[in-house]
C-alpha positions as CSV (number, residue, x, y, z in Angstrom):
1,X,-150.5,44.0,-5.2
2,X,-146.8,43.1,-5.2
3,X,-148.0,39.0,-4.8
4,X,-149.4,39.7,-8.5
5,X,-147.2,38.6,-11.1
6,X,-146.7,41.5,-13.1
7,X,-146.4,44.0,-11.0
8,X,-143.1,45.7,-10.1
9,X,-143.4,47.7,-7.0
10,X,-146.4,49.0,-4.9
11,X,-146.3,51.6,-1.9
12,X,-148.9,53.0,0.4
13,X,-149.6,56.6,0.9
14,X,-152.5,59.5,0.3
15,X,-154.2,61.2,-2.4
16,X,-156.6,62.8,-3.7
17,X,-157.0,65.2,-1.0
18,X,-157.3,68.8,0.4
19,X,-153.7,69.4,2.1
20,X,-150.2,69.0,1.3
21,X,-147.7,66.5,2.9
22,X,-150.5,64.9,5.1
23,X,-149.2,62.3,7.9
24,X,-151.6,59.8,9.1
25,X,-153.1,61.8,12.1
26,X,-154.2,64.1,9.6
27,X,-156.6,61.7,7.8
28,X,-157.9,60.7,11.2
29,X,-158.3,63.6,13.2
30,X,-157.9,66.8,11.0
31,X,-160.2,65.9,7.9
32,X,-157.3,66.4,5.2
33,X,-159.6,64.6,2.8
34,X,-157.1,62.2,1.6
35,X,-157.8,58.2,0.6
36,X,-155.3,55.8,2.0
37,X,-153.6,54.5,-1.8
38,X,-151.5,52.6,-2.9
39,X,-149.3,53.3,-5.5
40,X,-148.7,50.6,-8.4
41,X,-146.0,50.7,-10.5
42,X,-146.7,47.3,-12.9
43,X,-144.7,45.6,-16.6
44,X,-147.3,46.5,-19.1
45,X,-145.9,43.7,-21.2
46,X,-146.6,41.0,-18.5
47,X,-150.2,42.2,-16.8
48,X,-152.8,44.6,-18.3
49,X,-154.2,47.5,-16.5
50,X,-157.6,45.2,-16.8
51,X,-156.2,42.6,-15.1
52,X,-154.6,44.2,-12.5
53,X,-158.6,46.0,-12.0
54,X,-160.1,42.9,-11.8
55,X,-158.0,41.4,-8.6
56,X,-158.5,44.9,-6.9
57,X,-161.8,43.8,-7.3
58,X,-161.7,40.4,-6.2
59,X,-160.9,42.4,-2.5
60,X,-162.7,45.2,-1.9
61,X,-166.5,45.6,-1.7
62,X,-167.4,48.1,-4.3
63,X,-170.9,49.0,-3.2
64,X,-169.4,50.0,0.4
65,X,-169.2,53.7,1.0
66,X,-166.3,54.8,2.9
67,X,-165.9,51.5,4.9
68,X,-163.5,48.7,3.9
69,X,-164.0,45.6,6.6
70,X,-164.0,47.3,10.2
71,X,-162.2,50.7,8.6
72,X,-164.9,52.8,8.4
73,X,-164.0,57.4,7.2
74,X,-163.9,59.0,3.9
75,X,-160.3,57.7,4.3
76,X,-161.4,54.1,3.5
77,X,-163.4,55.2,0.4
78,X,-162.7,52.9,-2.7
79,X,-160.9,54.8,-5.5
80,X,-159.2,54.2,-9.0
81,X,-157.2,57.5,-9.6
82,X,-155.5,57.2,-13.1
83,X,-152.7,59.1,-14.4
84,X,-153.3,58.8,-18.0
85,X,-156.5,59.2,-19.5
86,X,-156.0,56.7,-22.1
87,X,-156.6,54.4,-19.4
88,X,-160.5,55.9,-18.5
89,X,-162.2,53.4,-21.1
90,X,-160.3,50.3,-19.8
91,X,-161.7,51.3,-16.0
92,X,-164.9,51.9,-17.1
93,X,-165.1,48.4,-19.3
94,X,-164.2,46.7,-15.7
95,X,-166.5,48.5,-13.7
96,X,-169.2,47.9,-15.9
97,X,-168.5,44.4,-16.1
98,X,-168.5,44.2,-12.3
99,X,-171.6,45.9,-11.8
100,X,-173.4,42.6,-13.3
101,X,-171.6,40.9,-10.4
102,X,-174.3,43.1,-7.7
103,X,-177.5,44.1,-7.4
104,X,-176.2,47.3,-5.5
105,X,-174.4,50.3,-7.3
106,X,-170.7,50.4,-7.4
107,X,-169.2,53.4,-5.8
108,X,-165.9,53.2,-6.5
109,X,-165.1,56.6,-7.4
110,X,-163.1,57.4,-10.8
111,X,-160.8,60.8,-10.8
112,X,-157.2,61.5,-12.1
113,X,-154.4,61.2,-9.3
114,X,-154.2,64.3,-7.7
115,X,-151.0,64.5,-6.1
116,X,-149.7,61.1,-4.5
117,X,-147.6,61.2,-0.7
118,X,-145.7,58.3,0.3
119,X,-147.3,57.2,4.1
120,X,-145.3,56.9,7.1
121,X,-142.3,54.1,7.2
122,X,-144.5,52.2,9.3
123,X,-146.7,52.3,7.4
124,X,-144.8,50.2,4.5
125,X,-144.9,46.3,4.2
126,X,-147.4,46.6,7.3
127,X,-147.7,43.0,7.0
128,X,-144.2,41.7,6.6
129,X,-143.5,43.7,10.2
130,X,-146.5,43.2,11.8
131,X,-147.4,39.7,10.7
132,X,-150.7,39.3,13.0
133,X,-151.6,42.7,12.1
134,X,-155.2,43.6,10.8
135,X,-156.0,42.6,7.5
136,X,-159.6,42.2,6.1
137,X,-157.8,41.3,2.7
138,X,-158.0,37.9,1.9
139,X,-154.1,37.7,0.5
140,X,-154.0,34.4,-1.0
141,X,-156.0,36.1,-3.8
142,X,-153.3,37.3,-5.4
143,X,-152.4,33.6,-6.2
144,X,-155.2,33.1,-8.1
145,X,-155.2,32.7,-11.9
146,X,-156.8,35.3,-14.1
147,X,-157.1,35.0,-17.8
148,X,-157.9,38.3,-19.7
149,X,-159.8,37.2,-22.5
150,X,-159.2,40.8,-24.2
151,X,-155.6,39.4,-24.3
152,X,-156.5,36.9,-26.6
153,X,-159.2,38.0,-29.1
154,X,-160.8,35.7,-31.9
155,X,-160.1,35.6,-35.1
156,X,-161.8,35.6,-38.2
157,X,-162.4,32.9,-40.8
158,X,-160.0,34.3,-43.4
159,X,-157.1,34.5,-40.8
160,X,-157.8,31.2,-39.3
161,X,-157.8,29.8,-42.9
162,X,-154.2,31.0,-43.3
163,X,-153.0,30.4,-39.4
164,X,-154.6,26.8,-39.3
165,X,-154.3,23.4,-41.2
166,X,-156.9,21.6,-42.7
167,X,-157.5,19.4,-39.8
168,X,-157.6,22.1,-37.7
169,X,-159.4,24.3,-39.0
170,X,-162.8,21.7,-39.1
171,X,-162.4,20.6,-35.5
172,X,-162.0,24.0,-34.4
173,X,-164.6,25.9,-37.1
174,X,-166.9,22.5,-38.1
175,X,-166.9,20.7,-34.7
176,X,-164.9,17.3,-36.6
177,X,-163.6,15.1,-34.6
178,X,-159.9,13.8,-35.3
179,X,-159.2,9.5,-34.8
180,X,-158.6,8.5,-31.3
181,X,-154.8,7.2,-30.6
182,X,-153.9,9.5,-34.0
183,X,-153.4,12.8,-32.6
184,X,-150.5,14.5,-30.8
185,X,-151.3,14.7,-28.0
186,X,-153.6,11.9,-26.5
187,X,-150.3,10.1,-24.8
188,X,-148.1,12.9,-24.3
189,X,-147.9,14.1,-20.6
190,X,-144.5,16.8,-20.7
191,X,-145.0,19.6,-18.6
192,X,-146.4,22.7,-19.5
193,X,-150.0,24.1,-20.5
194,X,-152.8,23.8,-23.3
195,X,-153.7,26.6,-24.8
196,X,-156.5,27.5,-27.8
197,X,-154.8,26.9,-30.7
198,X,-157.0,29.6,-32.6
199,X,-156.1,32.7,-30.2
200,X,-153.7,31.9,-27.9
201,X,-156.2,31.6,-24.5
202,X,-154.5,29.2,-21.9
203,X,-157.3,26.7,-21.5
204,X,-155.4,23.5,-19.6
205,X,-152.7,22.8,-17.6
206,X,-150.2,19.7,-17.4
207,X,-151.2,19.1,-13.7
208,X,-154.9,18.2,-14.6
209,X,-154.0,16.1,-17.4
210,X,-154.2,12.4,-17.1
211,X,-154.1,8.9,-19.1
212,X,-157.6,7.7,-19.9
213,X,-156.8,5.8,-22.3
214,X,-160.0,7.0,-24.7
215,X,-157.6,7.9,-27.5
216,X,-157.6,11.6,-27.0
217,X,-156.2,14.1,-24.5
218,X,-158.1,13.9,-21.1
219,X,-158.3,16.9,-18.4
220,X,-159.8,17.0,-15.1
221,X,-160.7,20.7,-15.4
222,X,-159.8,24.0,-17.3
223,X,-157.3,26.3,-16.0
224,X,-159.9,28.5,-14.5
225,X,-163.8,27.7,-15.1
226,X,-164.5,30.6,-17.2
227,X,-161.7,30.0,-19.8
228,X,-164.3,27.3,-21.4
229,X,-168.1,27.5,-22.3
230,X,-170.8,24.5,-22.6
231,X,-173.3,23.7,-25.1
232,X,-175.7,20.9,-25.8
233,X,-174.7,18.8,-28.5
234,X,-177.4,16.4,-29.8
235,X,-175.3,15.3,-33.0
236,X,-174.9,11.9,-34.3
237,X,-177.9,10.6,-31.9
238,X,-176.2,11.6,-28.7
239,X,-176.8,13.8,-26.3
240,X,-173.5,15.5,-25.0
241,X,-172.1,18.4,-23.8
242,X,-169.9,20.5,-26.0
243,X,-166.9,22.5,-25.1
244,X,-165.8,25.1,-26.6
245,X,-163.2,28.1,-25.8
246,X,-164.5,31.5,-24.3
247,X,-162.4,33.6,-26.3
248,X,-162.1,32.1,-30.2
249,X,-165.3,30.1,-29.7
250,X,-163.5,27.2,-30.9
251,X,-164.8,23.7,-30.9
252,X,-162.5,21.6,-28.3
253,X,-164.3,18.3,-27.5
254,X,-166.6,17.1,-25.1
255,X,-167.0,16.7,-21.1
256,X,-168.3,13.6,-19.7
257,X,-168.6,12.7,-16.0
258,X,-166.4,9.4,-16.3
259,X,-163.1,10.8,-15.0
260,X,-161.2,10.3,-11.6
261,X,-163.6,10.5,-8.3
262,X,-160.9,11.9,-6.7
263,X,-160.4,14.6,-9.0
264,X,-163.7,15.9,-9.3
265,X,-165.1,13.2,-11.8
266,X,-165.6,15.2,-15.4
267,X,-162.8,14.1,-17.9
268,X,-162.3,17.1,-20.7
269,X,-162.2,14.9,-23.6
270,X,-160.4,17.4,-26.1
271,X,-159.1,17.4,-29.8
272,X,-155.3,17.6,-30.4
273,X,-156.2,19.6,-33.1
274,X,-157.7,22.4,-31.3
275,X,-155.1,23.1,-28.8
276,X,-151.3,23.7,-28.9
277,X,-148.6,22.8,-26.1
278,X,-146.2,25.5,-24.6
279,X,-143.7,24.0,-22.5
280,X,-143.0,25.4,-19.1
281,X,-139.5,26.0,-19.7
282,X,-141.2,28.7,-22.7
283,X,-144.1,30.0,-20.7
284,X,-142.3,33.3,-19.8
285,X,-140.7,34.0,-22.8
286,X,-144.5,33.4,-24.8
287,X,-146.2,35.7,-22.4
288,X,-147.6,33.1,-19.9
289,X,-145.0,33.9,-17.2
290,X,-148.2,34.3,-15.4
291,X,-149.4,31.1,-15.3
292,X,-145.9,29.4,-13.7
293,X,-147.8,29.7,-10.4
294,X,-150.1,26.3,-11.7
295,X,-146.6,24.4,-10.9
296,X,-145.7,25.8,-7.5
């Protein structure tokens, strides 16, 4: 948890149990109820409590019951214990959502925190002193991007009209297509990201950007797959495939399967019009801190 941007401090200790001031042995031997937790402490202006769900997710299995890897004990159940209860629809939104994700039910187990205890000292940044210590939690997941659509939510026609110029407005709403080697940013390679120009959604990155001399701005791939959506277009006599973004459903171009071998082969063919440039040096200040990682 402390690898996510976002998040300020986390500790380990127990909750949720039957006794006060447990110690480990406690868990183990004297059935103290408790779950091993850890304790978040996150910037709600830099990560959502959704986001910060949906990588707890990306670790744990939430159809186990009281067994994590090769932990197995009521200790080792799954838990979200929340200490508001604003945040109960939010947890429920995400666990609904992951449910699709499994044929099994999901028995991660919803209850306000019921008294927290900070664990043992050794029990603290386990990893960092014991480096080859047992871990089934895949760590480098922390480094990878998530995009919370809810942070970016679409707009309607009458704000778009008033956010939006003409042009952009009928790539974006109409599916036009501005002239190739007349738009911003078909040539220009600064460093930074690419994000919908109707909500906000990152979509690309600088890194995955490259000269193909086609007369519009050319990607290798999206920032993360699901940022973008694909639909048949059979327009003007062709058959292509559309792209538009996940969030504002906006019209961004096409994907063909001309670009680099090396890098996959698909080169995002997207409108200038459709997308606005935020500089790396402005990502943090614009709320995209988040994203910086695409550059390391």
């Amino acid at each position: 948890m402390e690898r996510i941007s976002g998040v300020i401090d986390a500790v380990s200790g127990y909750a949720n149990g039957n006794t006060e001031n447990p110690k480990y042995e406690d868990l183990i031997y004297r059935n103290s109820g408790h779950a091993e937790t850890v304790y978040v402490k996150y910037d709600k202006d830099k990560i959502k409590l959704s986001t910060l769900l949906k990588y707890y997710f990306k670790v744990i299995d939430p159809t186990s019951l009281n067994k994590q890897g090769n932990d197995r004990g009521t200790q080792y159940r799954t838990g979200i214990y929340y200490t508001s209860e604003d945040d109960i629809p939010t947890i429920n939104a995400i666990i609904e959502e992951e449910q699709k994700k499994y044929s099994k039910k999901i028995v991660v187990e919803v209850l306000p925190l019921d008294k927290f205890y900070l664990a043992e000292e050794y029990h603290q940044d386990y990893l960092k002193k014991n480096p080859n210590g047992y871990c089934h939690i895949n760590l480098s997941k922390a480094k990878e991007v998530i995009v919370d659509e809810t942070l970016y939510p679409l707009i309607s026609k009458d704000e778009l009209r008033k956010k939006l110029n003409v042009q952009q407005y009928e790539v974006t709403q109409n599916g036009d297509t501005e002239r190739a080697y007349e738009n911003e940013y078909w040539d220009f390679f600064e460093k930074g990201i690419y994000v919908d120009i109707t909500t906000g959604e990152p979509l690309f990155s600088s890194e995955d950007k490259y000269p193909s001399q086609c007369g519009w701005p050319s990607f290798v791939k999206a920032i993360v797959p699901e940022v973008v959506t694909y639909h048949e277009d059979f327009s003007y006599n062709m058959n292509r495939i559309e792209v538009r973004s996940r969030s504002g459903k906006a019209h961004l171009g096409h994907v063909f399967d001309d670009g680099p071998r090396e890098r996959g082969g698909k080169r995002y063919c997207i409108n200038s019009a459709s997308i606005k440039f935020i500089p790396y040096e402005k990502m943090e200040e614009l709320g995209y801190g988040y994203l910086k990682s695409l550059f390391e």
